[in-house]
C-alpha positions as CSV (number, residue, x, y, z in Angstrom):
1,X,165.3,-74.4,197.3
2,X,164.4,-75.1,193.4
3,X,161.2,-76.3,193.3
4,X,159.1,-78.1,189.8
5,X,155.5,-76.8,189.9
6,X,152.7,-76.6,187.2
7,X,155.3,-76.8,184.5
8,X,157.7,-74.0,185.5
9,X,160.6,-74.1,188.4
10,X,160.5,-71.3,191.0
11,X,162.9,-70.4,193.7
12,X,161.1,-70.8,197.7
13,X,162.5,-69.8,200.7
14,X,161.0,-72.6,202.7
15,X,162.4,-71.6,206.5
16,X,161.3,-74.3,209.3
17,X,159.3,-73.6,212.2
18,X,158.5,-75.0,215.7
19,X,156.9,-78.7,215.2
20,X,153.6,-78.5,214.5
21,X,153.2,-74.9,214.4
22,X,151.8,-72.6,211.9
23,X,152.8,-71.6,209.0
24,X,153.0,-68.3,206.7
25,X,152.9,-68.4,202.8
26,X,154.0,-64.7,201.4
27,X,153.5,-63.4,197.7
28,X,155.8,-60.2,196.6
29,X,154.5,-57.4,194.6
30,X,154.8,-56.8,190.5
31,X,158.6,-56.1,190.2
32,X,159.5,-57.8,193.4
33,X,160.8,-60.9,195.2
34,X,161.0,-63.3,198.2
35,X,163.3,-60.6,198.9
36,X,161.1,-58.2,199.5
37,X,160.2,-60.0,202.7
38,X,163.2,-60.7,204.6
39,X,162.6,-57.9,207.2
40,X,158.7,-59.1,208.0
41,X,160.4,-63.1,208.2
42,X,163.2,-62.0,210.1
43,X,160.4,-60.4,212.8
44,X,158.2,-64.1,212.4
45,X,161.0,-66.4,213.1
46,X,161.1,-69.1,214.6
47,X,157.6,-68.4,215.9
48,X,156.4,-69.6,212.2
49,X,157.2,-71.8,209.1
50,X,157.9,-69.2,206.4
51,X,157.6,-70.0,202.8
52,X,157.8,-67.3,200.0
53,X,158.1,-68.1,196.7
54,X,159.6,-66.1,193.5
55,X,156.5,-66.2,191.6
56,X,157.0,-67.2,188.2
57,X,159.2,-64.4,186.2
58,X,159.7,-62.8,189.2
59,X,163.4,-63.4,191.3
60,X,165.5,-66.2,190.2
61,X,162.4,-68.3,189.2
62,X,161.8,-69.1,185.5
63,X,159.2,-67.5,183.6
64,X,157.2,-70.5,182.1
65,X,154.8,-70.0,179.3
66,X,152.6,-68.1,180.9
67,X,152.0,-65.1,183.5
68,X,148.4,-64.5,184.2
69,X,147.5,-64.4,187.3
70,X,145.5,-67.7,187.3
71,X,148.8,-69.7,186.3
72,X,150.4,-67.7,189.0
73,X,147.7,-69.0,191.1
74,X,147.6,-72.5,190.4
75,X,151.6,-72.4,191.3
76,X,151.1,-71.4,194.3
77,X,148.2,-74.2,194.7
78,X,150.1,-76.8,193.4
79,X,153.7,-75.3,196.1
80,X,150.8,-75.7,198.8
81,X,150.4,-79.1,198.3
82,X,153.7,-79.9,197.5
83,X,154.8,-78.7,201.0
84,X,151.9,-80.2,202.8
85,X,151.1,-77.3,205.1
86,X,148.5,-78.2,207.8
87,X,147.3,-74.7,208.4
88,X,148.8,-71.5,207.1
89,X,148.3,-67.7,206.4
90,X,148.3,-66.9,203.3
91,X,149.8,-63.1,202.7
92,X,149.6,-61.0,199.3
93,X,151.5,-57.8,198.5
94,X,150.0,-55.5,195.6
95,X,150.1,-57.8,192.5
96,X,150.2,-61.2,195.0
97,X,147.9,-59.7,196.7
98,X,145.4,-60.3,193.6
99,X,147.0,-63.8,192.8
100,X,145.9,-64.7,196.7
101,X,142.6,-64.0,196.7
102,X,142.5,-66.1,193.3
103,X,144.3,-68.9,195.7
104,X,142.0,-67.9,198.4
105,X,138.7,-68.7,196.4
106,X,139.6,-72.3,195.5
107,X,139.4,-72.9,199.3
108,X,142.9,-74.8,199.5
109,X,143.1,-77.3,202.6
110,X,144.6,-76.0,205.4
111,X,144.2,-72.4,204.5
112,X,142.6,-70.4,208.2
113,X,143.5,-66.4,207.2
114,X,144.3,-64.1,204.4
115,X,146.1,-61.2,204.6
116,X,145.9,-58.6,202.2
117,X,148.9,-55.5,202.1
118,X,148.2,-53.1,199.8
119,X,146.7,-55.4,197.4
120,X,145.9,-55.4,193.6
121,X,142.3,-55.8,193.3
122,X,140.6,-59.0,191.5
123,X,138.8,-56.7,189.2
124,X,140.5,-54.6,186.6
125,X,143.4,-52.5,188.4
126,X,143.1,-48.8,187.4
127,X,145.8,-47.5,186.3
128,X,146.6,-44.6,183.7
129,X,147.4,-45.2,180.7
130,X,150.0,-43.4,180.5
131,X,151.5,-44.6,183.7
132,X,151.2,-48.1,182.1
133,X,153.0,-47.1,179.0
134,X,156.1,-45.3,180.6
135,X,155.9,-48.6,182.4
136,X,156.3,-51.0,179.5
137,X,158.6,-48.6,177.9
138,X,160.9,-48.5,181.1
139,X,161.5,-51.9,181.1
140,X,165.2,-53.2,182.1
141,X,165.6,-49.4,182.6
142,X,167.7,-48.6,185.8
143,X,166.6,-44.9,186.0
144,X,162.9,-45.6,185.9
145,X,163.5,-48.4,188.6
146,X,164.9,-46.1,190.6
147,X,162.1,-43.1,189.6
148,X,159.4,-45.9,190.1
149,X,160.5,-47.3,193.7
150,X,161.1,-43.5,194.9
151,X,157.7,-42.5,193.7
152,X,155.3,-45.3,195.5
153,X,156.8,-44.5,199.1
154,X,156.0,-42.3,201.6
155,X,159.6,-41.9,203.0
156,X,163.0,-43.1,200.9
157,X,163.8,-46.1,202.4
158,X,167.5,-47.3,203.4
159,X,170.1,-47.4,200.7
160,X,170.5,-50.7,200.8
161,X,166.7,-52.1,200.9
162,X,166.2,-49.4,197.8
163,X,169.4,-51.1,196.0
164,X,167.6,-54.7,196.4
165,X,163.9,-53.2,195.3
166,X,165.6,-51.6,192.1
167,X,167.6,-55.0,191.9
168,X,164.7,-57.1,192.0
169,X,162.7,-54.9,189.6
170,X,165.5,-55.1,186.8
171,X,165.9,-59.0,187.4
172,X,161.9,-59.1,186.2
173,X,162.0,-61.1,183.1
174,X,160.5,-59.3,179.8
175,X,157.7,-62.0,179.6
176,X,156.0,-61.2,183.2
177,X,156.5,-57.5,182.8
178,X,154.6,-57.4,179.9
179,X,151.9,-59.9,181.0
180,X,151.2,-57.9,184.6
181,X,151.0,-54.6,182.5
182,X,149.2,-55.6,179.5
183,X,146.8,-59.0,180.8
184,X,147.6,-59.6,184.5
185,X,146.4,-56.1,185.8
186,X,143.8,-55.6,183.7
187,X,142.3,-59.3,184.2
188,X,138.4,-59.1,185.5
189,X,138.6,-62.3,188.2
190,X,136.1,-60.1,190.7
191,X,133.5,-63.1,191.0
192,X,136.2,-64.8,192.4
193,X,135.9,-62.9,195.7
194,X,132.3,-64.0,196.5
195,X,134.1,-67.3,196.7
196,X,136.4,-66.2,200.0
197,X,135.4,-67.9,203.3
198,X,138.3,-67.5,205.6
199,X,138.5,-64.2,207.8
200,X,140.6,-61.5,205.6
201,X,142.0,-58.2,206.7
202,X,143.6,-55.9,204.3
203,X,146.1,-53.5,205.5
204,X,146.7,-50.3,203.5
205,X,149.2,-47.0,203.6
206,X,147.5,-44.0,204.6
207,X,149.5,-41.8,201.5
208,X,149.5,-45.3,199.1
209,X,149.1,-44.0,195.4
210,X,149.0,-47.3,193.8
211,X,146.5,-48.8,195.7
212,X,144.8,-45.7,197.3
213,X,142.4,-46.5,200.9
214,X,139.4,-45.3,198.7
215,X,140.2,-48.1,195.8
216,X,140.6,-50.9,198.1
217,X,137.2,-50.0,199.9
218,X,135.4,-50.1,196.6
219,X,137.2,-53.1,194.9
220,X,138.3,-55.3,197.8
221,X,136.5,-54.5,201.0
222,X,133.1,-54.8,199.7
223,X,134.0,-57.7,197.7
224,X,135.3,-60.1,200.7
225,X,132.5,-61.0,202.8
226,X,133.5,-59.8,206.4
227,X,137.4,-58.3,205.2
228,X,138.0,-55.3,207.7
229,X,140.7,-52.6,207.3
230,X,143.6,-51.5,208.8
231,X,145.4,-48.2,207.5
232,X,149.1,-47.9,208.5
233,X,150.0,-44.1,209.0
234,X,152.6,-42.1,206.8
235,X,153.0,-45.0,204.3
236,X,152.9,-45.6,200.9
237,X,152.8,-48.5,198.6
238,X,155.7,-50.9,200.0
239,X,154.5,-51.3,203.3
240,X,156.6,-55.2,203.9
241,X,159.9,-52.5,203.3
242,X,158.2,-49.3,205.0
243,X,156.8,-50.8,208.1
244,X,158.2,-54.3,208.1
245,X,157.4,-54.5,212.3
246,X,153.7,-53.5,211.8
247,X,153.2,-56.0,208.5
248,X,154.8,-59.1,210.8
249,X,152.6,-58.0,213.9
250,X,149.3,-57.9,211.8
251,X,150.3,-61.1,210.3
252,X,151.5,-62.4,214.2
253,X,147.6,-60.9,215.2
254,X,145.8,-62.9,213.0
255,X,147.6,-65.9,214.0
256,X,145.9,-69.3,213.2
């Protein structure tokens, strides 16, 4: 469904669940989709209500004015109260894994766990420079899709889950590209994490070399009061595409 919020329209695969029932909220990586979920739903159904937005820019929803991750946030707030969910999960992926914890800090009704996979951190994300500028310059560039998504996982995935991650990169408008890379990543919202009162666990790839085990211990872990750690073995940076069974379980575990 197309759904109004704050100001901009995003696409949200809203899929039902048993009456009453829990619920899952899932937020894609920089680059990425609702798509990049469909093997972790496909493992959750019909135990759970599954709702995964395109986050503004991102998939087939518009871009609004804005990208940083605090409008990104306060989407995502506004979506939750729009659908009404009683108690949920709330999941974040690399670049939604920053945008919720900033969800995660407002303490938003109904919310019981976070999970964290592979996560951006709230505080500045380090990246080189000159990663960051082959980045921006790569833009809408199929090749350095391609070189990108081959480069941040631990084993080539299927040829037609790579097709949909290079799709999804290239569908990225130029307006959220530029704001991840230039404002979004580099945005300081770490006092935000103090403000986290729901049980967290982060899951990261062993071989990750985005969001390396080390870097989420020093910039996540001992930011979230209580967040533990779970390392998945012989993966990388996509672990919803890599281990789509072990993502859905660890989500399944920390059931509400």
């Amino acid at each position: 469904m197309r759904t109004q919020v704050n100001g901009v329209e995003l696409l949200v695969t809203d899929l039902a669940g048993p009456p009453g029932g829990p619920s899952v909220v899932l937020l894609h990586h920089f680059g990425g989709s609702s798509r990049t979920w469909s093997e972790v739903i496909d493992r959750l159904r019909p135990e759970f209500r599954v709702v995964a937005p395109d986050l503004r820019g991102f998939g087939d929803s518009d871009p609004g004015e804005g990208q940083r991750v605090e409008e990104m946030a306060a989407d995502v707030l506004e979506l939750l109260g729009y659908l009404k969910l009683s108690r949920y999960i709330l999941v974040g992926h690399s670049m939604g894994g920053k945008v919720a914890q900033a969800v995660a800090a407002r303490g938003p009704a109904g919310l019981e766990r976070l999970l964290l996979v592979a996560p951006s951190p709230l505080s500045p994300e380090p990246m080189a420079q000159s990663e960051r500028a082959r980045l921006l310059r790569g833009y809408g560039n199929r090749a350095e899709a391609e070189r990108t998504n081959r480069n941040i996982v631990a084993e080539a995935l299927p040829s037609l889950l790579f097709e949909r991650v290079v799709e999804d990169n290239l569908r990225t408008s130029r307006a959220a590209w530029r704001s991840w890379l230039e404002a979004g990543s580099r945005e300081d919202l770490s006092s935000l994490a103090a403000k986290i009162a729901v049980p967290t666990l982060v899951l990261a790839g062993e071989g990750d070399p985005v969001m390396p085990v080390p870097l989420l211990q020093r910039e996540v872990l001992s930011r979230i009061a209580g967040a533990r750690l779970e390392t998945l073995a012989g993966t990388g940076h996509l672990l919803p595409l890599e281990r789509p069974l072990e993502v859905a379980s660890w989500i399944r575990t920390s059931g509400v």
